[in-house]
C-alpha positions in Angstrom: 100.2 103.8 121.5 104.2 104.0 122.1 106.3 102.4 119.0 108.2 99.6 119.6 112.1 100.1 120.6 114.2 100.2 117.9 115.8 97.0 118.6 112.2 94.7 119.0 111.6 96.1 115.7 114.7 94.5 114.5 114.1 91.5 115.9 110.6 91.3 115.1 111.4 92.2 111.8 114.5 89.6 111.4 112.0 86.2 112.9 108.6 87.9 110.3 111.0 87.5 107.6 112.1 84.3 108.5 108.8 82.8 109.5 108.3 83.5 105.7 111.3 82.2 104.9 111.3 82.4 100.9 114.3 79.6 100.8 113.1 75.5 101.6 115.8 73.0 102.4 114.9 69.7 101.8 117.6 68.0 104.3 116.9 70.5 106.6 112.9 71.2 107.0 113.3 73.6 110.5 115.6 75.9 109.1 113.9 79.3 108.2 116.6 82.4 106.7 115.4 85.4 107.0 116.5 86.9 104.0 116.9 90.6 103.5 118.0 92.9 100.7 121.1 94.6 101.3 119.2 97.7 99.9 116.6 97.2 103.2 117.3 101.1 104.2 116.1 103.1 101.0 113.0 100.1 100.8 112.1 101.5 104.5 112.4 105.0 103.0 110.2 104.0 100.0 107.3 102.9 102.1 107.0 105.4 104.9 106.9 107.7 102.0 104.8 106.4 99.9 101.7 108.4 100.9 99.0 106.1 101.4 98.5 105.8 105.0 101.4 103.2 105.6 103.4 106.1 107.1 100.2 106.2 110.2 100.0 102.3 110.2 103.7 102.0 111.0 104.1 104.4 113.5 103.0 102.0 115.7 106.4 100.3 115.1 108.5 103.4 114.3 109.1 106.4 116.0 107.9 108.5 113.1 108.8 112.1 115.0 112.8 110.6 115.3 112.4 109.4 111.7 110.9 112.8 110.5 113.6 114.2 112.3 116.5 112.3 110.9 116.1 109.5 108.8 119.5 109.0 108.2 119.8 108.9 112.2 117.3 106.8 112.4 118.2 104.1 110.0 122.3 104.0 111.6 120.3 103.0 114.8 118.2 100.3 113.3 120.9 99.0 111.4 122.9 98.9 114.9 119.8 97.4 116.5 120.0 94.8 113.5 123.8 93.8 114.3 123.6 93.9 117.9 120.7 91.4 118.1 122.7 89.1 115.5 125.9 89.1 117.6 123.7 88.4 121.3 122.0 85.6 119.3 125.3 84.0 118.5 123.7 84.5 115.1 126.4 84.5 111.4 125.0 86.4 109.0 125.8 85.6 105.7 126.3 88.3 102.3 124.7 86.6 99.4 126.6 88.2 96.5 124.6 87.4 93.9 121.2 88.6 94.9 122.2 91.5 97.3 121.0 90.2 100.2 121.8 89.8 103.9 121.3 86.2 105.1 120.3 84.9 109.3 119.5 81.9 110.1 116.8 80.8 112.2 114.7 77.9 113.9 111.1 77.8 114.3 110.9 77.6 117.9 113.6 80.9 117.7 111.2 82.5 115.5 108.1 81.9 117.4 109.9 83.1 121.2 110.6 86.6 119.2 107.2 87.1 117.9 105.5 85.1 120.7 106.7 88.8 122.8 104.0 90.9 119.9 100.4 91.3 120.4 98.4 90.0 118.0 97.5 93.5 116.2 101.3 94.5 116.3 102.1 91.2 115.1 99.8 91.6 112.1 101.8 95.2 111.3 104.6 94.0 112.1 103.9 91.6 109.2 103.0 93.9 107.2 105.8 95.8 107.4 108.3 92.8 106.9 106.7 92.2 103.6 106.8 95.0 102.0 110.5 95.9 103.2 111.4 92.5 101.1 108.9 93.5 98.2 109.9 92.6 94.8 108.4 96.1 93.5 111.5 97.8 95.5 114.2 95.6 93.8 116.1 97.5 90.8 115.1 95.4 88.2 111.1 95.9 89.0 112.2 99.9 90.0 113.9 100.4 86.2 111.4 98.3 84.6 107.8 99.5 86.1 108.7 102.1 88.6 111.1 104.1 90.6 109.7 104.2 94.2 113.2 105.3 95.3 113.1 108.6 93.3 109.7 108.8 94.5 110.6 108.8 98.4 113.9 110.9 97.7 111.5 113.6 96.3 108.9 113.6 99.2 111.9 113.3 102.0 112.9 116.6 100.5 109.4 117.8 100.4 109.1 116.9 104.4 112.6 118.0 104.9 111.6 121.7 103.8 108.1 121.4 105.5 109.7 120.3 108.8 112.0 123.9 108.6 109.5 126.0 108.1 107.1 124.0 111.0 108.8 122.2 113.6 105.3 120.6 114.3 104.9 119.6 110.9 103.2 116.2 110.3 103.0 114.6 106.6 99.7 113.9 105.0 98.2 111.3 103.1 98.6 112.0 99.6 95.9 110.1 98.2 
């Protein structure tokens, strides 16, 4: 199966997060925010490096031979798949200062035309993937208190990066 486009990932990944919306207004009971951390790049890192099979799960929404290939490259065209579907939704988003973290609002029936365009499988990993890219275990405070997932991923990129040199055809293994 074909990963999705790099911009239906963003948007897909924009209306998960906001169906889960972690914020609830009171006055306002159909707004959802999809709220996510300013540090969203190195928490996509940490997971497709992680070595426990969520590297294979999410290839059916990333192209994993483009992201072995340049990650860096890879993560410039997300984050211009992220802006451009803000600015054709007429969408603000907003820079929470505080907590580090990028802020788009959304309705439910918004949310729901977005995800309606998923199957149900890709839904569920799409899902998947929105959670964990807004994890609490990849925020610095849980990364300098329990551990450093970020280190982690830095050290296995390398490890790919060398493996990918010396085998163009190289493909990275579970670790566990």
């Amino acid at each position: 199966m074909k990963p999705l486009k790099i911009k239906d990932l963003a948007l897909g990944m924009m209306a998960s997060i906001a169906e889960e919306t972690p914020y609830h207004y009171v006055k306002e009971p159909n707004r959802k925010t999809c709220v996510l951390p300013a540090n969203y790049k190195q928490n996509i890192q940490n997971i497709m490096c992680a070595g426990n099979g969520w590297f294979e799960e999410f290839s059916r929404l990333i192209d994993t031979e483009e992201y072995l290939d340049s990650h860096f490259a890879w993560e410039i065209a997300f984050a211009g798949a992220l802006q451009e579907s803000i600015e054709e939704m007429g969408k603000e988003m907003k820079y929470n200062y505080i907590y580090d973290k990028l802020e788009i609002e959304f309705t439910p029936e918004e949310i729901e035309a977005i995800l309606s365009k998923f199957t149900k499988p890709t839904r569920n990993i799409l899902n998947h993937f929105s959670r964990l890219v807004v994890d609490r275990i990849y925020s610095r405070e849980y990364q300098e208190q329990y551990h450093d997932y970020s280190a982690m991923a830095v050290e296995t990129m390398k490890e790919w990066n060398k493996a990918k040199e010396e085998n163009p055809d190289f493909v990275p293994e579970r670790k566990y």
